[in-house]
PDB file of N, H, CA, C and O in Angstrom:
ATOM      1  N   UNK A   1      15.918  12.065 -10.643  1.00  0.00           N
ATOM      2  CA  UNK A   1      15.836  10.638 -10.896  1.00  0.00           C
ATOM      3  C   UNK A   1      15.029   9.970  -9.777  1.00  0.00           C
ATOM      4  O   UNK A   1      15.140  10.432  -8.641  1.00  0.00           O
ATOM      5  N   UNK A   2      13.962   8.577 -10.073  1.00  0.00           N
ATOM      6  H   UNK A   2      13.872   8.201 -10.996  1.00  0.00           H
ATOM      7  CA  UNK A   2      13.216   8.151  -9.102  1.00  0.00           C
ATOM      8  C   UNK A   2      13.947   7.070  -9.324  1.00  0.00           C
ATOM      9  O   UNK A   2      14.205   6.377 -10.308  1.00  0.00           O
ATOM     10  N   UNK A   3      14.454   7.073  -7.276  1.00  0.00           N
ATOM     11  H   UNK A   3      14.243   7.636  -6.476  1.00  0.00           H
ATOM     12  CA  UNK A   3      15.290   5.694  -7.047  1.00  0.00           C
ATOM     13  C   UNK A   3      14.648   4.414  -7.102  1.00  0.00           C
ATOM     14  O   UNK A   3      15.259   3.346  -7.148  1.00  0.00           O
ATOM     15  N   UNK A   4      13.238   4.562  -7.096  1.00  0.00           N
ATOM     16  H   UNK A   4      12.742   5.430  -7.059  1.00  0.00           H
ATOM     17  CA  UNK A   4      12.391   3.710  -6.750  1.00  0.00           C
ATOM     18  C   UNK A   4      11.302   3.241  -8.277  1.00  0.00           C
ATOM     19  O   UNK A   4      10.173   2.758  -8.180  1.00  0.00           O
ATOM     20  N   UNK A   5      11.926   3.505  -9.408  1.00  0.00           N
ATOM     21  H   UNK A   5      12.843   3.897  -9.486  1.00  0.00           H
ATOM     22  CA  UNK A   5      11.331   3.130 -10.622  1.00  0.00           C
ATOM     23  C   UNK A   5      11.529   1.470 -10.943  1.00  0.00           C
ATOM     24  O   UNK A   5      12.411   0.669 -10.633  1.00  0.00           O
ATOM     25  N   UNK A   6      10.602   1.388 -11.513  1.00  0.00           N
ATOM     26  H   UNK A   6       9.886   2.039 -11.764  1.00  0.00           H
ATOM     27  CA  UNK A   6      10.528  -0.265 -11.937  1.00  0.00           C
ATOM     28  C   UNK A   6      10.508  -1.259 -10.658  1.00  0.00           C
ATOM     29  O   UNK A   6      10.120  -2.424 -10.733  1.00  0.00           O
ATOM     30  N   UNK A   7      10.973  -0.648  -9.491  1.00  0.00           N
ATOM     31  H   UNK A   7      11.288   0.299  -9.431  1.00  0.00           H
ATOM     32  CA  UNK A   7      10.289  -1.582  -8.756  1.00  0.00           C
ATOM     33  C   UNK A   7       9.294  -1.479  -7.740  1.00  0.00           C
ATOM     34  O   UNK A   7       8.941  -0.307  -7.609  1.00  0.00           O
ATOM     35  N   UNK A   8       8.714  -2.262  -6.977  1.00  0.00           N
ATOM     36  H   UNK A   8       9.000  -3.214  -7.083  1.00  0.00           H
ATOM     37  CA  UNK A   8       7.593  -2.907  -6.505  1.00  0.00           C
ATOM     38  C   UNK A   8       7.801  -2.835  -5.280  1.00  0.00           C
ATOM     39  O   UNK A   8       8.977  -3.018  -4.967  1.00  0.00           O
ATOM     40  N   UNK A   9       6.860  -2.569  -4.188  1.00  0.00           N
ATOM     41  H   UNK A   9       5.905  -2.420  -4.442  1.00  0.00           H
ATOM     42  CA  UNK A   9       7.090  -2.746  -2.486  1.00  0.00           C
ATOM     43  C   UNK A   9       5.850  -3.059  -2.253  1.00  0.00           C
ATOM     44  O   UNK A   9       4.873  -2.971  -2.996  1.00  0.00           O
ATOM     45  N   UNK A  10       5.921  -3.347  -1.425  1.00  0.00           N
ATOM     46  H   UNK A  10       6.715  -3.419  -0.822  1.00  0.00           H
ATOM     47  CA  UNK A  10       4.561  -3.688  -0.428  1.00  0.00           C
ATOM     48  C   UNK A  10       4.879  -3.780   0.541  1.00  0.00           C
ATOM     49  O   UNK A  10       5.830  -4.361   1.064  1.00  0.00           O
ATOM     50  N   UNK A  11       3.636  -2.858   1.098  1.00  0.00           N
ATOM     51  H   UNK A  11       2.864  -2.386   0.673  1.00  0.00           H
ATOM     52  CA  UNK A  11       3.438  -2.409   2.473  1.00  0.00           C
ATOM     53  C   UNK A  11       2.343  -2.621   3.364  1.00  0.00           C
ATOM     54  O   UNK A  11       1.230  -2.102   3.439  1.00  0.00           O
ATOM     55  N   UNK A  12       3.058  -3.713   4.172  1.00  0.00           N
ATOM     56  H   UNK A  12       3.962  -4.135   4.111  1.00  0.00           H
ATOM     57  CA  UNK A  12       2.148  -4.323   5.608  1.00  0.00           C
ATOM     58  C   UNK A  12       1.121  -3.393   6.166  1.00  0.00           C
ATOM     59  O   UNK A  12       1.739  -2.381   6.500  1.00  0.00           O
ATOM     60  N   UNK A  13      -0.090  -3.255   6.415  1.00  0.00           N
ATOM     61  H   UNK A  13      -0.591  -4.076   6.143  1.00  0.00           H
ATOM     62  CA  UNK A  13      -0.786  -1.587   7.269  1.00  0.00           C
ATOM     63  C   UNK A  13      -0.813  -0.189   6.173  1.00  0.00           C
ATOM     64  O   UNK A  13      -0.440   0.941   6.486  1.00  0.00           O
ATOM     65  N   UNK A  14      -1.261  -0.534   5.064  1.00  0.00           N
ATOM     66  H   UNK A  14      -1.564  -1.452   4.809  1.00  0.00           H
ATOM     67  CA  UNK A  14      -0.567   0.076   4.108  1.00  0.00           C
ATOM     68  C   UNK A  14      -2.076   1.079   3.798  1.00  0.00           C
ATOM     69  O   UNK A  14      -1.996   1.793   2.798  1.00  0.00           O
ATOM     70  N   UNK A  15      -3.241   1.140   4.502  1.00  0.00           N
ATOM     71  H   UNK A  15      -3.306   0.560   5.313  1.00  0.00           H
ATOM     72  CA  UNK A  15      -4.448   1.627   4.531  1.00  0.00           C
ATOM     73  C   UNK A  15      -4.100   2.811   4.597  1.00  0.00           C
ATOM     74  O   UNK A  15      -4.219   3.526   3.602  1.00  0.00           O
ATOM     75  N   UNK A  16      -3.480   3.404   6.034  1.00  0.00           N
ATOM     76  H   UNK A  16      -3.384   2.823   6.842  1.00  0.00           H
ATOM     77  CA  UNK A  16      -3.806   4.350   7.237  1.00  0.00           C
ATOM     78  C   UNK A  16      -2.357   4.688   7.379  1.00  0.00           C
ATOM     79  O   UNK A  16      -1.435   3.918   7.107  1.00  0.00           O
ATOM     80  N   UNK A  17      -2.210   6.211   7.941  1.00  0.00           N
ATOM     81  H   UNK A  17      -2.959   6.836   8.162  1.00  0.00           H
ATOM     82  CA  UNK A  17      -1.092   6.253   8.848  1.00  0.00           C
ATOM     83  C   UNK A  17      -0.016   5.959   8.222  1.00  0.00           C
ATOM     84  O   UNK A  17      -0.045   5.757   7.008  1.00  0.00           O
ATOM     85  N   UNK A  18       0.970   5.894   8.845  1.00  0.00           N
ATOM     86  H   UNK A  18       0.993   6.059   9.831  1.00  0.00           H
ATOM     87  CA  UNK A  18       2.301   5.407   8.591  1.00  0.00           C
ATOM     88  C   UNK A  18       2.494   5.068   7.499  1.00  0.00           C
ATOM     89  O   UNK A  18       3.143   5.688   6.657  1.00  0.00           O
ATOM     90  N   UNK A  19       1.804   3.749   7.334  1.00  0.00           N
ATOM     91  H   UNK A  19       1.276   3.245   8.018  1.00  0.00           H
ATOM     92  CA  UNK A  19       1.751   2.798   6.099  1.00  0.00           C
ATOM     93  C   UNK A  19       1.479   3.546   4.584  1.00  0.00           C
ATOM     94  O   UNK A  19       2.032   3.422   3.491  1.00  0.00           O
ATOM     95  N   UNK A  20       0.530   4.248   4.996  1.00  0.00           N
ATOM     96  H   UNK A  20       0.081   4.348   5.884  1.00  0.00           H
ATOM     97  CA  UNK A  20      -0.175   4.849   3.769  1.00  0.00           C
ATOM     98  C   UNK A  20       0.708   5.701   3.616  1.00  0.00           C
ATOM     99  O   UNK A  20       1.177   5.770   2.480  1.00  0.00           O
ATOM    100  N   UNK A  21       1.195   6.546   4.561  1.00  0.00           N
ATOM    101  H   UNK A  21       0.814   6.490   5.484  1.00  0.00           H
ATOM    102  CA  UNK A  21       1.936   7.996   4.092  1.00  0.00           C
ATOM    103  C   UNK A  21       3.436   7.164   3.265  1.00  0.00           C
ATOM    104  O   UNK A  21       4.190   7.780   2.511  1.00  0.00           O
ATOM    105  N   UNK A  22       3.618   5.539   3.666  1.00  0.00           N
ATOM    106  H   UNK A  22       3.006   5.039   4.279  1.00  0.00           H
ATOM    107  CA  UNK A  22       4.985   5.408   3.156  1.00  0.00           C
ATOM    108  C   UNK A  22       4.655   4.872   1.750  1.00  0.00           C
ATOM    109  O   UNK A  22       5.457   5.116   0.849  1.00  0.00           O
ATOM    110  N   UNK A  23       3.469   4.116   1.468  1.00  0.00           N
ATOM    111  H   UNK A  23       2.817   3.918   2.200  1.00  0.00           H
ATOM    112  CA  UNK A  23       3.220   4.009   0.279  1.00  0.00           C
ATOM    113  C   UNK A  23       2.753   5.405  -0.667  1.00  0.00           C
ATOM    114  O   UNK A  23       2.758   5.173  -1.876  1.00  0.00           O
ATOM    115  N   UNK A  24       2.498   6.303  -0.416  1.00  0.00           N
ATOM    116  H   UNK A  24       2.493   6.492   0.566  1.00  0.00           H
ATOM    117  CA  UNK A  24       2.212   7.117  -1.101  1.00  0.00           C
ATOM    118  C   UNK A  24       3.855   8.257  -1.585  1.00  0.00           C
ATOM    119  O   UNK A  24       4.017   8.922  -2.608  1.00  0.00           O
ATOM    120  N   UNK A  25       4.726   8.096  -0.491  1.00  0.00           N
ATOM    121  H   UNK A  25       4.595   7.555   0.340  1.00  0.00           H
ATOM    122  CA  UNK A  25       6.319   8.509  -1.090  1.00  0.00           C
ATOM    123  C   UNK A  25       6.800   7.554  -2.002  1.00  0.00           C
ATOM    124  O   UNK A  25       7.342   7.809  -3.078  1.00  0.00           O
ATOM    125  N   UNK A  26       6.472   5.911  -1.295  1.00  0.00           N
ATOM    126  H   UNK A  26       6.032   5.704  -0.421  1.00  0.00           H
ATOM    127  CA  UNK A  26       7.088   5.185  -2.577  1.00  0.00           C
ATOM    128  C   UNK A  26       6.686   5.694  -4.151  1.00  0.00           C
ATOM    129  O   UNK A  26       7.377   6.040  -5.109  1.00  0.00           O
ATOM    130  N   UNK A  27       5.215   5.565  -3.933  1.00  0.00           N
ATOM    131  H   UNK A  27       4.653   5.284  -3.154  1.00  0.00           H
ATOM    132  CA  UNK A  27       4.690   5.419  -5.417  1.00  0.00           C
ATOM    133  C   UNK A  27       5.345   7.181  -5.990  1.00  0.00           C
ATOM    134  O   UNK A  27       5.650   7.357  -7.170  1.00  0.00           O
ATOM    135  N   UNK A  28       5.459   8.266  -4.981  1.00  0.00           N
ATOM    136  H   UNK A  28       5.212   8.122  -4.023  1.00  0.00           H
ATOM    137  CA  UNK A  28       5.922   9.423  -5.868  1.00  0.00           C
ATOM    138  C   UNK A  28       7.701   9.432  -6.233  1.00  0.00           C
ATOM    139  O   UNK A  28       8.426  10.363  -6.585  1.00  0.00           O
ATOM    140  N   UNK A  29       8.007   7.944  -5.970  1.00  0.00           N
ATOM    141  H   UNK A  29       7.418   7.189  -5.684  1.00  0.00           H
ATOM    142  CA  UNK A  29       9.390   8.010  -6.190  1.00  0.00           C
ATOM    143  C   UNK A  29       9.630   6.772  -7.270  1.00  0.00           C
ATOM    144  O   UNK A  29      10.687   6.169  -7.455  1.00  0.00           O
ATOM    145  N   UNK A  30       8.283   6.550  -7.970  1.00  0.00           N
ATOM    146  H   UNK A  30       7.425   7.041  -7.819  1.00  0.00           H
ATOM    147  CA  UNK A  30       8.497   5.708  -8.893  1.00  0.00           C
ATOM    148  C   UNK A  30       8.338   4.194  -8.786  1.00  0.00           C
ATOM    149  O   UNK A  30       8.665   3.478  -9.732  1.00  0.00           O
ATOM    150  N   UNK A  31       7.689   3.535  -7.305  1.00  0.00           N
ATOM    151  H   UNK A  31       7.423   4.116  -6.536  1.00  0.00           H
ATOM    152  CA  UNK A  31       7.191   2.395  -6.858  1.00  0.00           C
ATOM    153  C   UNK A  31       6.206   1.939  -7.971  1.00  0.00           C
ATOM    154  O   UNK A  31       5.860   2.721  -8.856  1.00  0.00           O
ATOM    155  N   UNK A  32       5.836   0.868  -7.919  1.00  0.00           N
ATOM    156  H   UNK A  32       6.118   0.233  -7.200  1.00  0.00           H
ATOM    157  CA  UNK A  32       4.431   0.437  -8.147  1.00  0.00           C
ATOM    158  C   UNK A  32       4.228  -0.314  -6.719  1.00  0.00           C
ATOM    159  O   UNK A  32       4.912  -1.223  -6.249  1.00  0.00           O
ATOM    160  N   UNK A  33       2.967   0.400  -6.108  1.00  0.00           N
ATOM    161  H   UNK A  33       2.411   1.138  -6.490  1.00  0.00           H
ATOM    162  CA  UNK A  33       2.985  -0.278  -4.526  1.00  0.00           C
ATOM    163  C   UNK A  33       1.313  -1.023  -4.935  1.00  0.00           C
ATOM    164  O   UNK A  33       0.308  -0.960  -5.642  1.00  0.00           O
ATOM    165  N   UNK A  34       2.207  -1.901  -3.565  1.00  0.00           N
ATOM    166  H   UNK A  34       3.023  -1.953  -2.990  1.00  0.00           H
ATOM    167  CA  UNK A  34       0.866  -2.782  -3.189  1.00  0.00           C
ATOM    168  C   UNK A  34       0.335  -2.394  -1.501  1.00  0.00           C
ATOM    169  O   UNK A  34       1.155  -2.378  -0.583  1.00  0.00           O
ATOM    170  N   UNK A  35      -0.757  -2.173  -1.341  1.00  0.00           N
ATOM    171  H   UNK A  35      -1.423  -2.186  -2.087  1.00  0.00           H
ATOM    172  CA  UNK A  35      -1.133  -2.372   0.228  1.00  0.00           C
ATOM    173  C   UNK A  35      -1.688  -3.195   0.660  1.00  0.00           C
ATOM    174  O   UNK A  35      -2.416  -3.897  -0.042  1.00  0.00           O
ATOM    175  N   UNK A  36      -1.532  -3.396   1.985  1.00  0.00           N
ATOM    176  H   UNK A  36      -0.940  -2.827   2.555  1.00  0.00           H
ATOM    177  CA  UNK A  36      -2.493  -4.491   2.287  1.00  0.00           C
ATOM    178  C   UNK A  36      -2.641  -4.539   3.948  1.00  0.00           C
ATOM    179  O   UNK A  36      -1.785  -4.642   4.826  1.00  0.00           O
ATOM    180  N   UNK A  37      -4.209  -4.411   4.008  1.00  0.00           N
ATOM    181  H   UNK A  37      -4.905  -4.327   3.294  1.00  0.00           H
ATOM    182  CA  UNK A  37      -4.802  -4.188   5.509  1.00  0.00           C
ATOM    183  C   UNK A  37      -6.113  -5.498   5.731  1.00  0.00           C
ATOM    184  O   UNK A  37      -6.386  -6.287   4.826  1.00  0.00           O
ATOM    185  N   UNK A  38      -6.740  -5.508   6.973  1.00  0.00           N
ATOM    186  H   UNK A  38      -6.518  -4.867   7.708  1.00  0.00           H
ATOM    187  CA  UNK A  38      -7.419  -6.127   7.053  1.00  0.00           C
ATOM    188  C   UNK A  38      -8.775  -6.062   6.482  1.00  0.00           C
ATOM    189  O   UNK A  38      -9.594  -6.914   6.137  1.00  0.00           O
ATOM    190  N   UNK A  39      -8.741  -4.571   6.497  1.00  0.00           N
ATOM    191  H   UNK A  39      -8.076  -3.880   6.778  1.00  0.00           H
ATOM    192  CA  UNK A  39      -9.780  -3.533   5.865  1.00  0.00           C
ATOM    193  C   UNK A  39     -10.198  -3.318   4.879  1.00  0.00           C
ATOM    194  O   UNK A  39      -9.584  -2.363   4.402  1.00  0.00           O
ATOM    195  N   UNK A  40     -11.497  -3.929   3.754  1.00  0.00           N
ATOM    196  H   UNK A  40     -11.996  -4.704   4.141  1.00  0.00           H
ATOM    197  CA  UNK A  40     -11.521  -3.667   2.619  1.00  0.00           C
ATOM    198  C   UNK A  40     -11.936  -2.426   1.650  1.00  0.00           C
ATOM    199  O   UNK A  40     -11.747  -2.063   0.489  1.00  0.00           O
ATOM    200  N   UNK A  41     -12.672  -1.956   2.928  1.00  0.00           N
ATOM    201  H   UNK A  41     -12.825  -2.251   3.871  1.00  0.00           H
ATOM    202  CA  UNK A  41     -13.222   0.171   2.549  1.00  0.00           C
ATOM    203  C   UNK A  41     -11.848   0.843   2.807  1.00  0.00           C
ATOM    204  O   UNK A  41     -11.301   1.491   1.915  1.00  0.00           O
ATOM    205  N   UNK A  42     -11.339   0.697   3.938  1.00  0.00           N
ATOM    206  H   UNK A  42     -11.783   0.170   4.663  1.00  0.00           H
ATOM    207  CA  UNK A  42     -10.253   1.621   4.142  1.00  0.00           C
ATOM    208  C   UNK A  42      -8.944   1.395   3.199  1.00  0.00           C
ATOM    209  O   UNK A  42      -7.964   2.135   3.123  1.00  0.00           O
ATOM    210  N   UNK A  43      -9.166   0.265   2.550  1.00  0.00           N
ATOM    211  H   UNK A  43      -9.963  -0.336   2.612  1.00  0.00           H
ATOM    212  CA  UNK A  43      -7.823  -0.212   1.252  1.00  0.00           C
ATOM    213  C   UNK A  43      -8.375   0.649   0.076  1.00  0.00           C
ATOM    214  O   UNK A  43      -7.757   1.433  -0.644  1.00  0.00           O
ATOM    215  N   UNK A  44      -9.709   0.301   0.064  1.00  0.00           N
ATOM    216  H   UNK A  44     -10.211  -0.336   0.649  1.00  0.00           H
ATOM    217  CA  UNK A  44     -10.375   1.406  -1.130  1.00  0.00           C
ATOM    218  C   UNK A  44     -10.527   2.381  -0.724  1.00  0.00           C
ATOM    219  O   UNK A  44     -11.556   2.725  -1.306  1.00  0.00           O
ATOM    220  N   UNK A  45     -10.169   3.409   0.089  1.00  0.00           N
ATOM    221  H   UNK A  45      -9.333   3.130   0.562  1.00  0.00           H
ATOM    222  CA  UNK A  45     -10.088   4.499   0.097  1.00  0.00           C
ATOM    223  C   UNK A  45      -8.398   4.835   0.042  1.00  0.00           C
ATOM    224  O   UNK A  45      -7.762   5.813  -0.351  1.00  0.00           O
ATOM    225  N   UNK A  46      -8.074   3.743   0.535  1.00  0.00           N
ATOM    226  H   UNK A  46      -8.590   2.948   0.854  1.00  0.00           H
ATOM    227  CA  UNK A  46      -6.352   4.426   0.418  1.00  0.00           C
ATOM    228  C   UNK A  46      -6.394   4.286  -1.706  1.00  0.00           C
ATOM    229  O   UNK A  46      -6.498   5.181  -2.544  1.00  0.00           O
ATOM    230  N   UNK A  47      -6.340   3.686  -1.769  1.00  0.00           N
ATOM    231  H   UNK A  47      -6.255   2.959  -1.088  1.00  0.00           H
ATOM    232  CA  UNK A  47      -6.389   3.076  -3.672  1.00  0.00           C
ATOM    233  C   UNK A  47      -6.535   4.399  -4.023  1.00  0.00           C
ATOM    234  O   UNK A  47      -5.533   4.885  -4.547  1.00  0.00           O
ATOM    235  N   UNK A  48      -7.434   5.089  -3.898  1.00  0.00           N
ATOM    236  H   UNK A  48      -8.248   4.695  -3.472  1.00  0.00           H
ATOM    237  CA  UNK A  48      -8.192   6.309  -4.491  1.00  0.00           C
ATOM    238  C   UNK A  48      -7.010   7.410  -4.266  1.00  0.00           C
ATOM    239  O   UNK A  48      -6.926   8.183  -5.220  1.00  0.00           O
ATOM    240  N   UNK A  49      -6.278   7.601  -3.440  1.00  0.00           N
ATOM    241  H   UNK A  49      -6.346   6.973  -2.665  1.00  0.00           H
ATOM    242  CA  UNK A  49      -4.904   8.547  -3.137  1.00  0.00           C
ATOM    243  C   UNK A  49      -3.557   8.170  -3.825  1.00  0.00           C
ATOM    244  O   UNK A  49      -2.683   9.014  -4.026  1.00  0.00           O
ATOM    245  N   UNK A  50      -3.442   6.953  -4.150  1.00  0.00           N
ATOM    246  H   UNK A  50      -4.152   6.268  -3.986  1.00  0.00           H
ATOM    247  CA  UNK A  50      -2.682   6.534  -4.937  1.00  0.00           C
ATOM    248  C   UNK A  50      -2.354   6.171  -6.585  1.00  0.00           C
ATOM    249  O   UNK A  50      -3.249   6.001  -7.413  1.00  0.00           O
ATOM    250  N   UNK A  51      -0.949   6.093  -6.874  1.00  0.00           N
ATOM    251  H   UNK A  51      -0.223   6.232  -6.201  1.00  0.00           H
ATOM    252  CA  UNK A  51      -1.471   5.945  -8.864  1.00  0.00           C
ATOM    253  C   UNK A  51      -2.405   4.976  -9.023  1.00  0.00           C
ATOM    254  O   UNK A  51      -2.698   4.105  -8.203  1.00  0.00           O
ATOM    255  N   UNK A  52      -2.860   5.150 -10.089  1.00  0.00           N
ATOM    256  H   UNK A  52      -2.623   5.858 -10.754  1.00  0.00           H
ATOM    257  CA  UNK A  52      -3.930   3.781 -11.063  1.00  0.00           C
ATOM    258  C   UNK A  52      -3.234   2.389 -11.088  1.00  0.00           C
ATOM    259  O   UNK A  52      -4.014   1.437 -11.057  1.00  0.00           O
ATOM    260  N   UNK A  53      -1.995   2.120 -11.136  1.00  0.00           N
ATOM    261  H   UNK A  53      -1.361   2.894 -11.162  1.00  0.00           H
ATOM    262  CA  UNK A  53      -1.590   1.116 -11.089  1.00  0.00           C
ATOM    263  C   UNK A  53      -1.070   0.418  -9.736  1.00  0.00           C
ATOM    264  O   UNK A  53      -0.255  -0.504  -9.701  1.00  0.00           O
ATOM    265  N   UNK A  54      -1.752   1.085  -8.517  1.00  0.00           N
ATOM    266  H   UNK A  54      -2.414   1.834  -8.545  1.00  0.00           H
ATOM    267  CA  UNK A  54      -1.458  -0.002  -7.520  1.00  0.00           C
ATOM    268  C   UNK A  54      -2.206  -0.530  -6.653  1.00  0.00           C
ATOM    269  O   UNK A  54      -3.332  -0.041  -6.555  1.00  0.00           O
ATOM    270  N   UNK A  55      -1.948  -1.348  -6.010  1.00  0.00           N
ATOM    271  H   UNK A  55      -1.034  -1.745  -6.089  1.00  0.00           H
ATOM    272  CA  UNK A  55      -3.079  -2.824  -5.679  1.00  0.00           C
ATOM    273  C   UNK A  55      -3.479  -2.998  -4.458  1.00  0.00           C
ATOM    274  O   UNK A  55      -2.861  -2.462  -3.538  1.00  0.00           O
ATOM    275  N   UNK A  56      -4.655  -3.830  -4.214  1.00  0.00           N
ATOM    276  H   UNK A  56      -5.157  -4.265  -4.961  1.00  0.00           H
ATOM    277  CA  UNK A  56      -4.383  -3.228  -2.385  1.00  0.00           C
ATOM    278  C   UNK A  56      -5.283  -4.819  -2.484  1.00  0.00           C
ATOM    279  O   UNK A  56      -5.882  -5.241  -3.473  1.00  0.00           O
ATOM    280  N   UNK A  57      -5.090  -5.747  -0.630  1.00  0.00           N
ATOM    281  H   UNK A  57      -4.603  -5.405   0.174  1.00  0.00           H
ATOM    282  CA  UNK A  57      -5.359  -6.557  -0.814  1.00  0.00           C
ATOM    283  C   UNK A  57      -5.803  -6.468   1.006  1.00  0.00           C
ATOM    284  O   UNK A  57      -5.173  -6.020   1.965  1.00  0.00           O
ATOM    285  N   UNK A  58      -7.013  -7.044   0.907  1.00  0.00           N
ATOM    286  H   UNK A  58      -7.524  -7.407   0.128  1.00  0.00           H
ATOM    287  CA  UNK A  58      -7.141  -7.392   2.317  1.00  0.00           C
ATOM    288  C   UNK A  58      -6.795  -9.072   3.092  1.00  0.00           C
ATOM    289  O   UNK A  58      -7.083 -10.205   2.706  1.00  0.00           O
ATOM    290  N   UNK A  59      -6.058  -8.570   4.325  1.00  0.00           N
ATOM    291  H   UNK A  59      -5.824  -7.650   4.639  1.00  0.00           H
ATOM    292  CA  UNK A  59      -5.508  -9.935   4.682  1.00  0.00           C
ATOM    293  C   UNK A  59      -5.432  -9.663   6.148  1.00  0.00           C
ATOM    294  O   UNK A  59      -4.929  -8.645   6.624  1.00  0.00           O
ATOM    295  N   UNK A  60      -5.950 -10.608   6.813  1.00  0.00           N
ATOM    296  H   UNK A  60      -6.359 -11.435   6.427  1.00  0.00           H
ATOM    297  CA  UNK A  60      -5.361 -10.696   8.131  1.00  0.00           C
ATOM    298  C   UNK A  60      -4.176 -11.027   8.672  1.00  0.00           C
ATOM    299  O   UNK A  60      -3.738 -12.159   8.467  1.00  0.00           O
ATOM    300  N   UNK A  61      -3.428 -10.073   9.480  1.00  0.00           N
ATOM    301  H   UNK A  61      -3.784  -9.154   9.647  1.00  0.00           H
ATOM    302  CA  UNK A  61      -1.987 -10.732   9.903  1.00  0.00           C
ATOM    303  C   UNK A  61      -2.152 -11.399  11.539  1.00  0.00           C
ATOM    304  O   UNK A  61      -1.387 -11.959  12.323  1.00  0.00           O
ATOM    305  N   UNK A  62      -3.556 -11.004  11.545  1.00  0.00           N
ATOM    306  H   UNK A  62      -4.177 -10.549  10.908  1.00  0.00           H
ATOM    307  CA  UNK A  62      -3.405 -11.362  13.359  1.00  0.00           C
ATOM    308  C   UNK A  62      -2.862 -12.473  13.545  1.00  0.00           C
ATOM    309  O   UNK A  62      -3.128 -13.282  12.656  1.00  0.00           O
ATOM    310  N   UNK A  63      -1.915 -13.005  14.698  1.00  0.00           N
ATOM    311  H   UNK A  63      -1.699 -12.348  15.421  1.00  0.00           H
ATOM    312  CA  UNK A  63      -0.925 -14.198  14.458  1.00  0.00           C
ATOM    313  C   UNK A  63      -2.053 -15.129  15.191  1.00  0.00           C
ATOM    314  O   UNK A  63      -2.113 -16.337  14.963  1.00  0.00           O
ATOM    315  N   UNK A  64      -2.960 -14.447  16.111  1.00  0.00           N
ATOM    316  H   UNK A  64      -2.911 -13.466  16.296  1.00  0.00           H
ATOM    317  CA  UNK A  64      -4.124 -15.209  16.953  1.00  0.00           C
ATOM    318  C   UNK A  64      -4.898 -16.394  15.484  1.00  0.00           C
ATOM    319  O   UNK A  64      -4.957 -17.622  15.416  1.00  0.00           O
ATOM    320  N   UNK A  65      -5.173 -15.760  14.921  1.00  0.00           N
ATOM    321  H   UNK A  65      -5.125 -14.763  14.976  1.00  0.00           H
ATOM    322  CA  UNK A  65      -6.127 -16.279  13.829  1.00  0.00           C
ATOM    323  C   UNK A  65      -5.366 -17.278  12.745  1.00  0.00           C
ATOM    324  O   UNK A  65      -5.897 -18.034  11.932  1.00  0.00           O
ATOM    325  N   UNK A  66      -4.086 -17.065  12.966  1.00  0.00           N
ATOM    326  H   UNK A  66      -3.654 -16.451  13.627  1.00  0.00           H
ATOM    327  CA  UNK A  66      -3.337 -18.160  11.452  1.00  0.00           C
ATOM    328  C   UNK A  66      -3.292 -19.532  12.329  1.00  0.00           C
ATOM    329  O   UNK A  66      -2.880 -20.576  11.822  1.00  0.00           O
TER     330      UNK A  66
END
C-alpha cells in the first residue's frame, strides 16, 4: 500500500540533493510532488527523473531579496 496516494507535497530545494532524493521517494510512494528551486534548468532536469504528473516551479526564497 502507498501511504502517500492522493496526496500532494511540496518540496522547498526540491532540484538537487536532499530535496530531490525526497521528492523522488514521495512520488514512488504515491505523492503527486511539486518542486521548487531558484533554478529553472536544474527544475527541468529534476522533472525529467520524476512521474509525468509533477510540477516544478522556480522561486526565490532568499529572505535578502523579499
Amino acid at each position: 500500500m502507498k501511504t502517500l496516494e492522493n496526496k500532494r507535497i511540496i518540496v522547498l530545494g526540491g532540484s538537487s540533493g536532499l530535496g530531490l532524493a525526497t521528492a523522488q521517494a514521495a512520488a514512488a510512494d504515491g505523492a503527486e510532488v511539486i518542486i521548487v528551486s531558484s533554478n529553472q534548468q536544474r527544475i527541468d532536469q529534476a522533472l525529467a527523473t520524476l512521474p509525468e504528473n509533477s510540477k516544478g516551479f522556480a522561486l526565490s526564497l532568499d529572505r535578502k531579496k523579499i
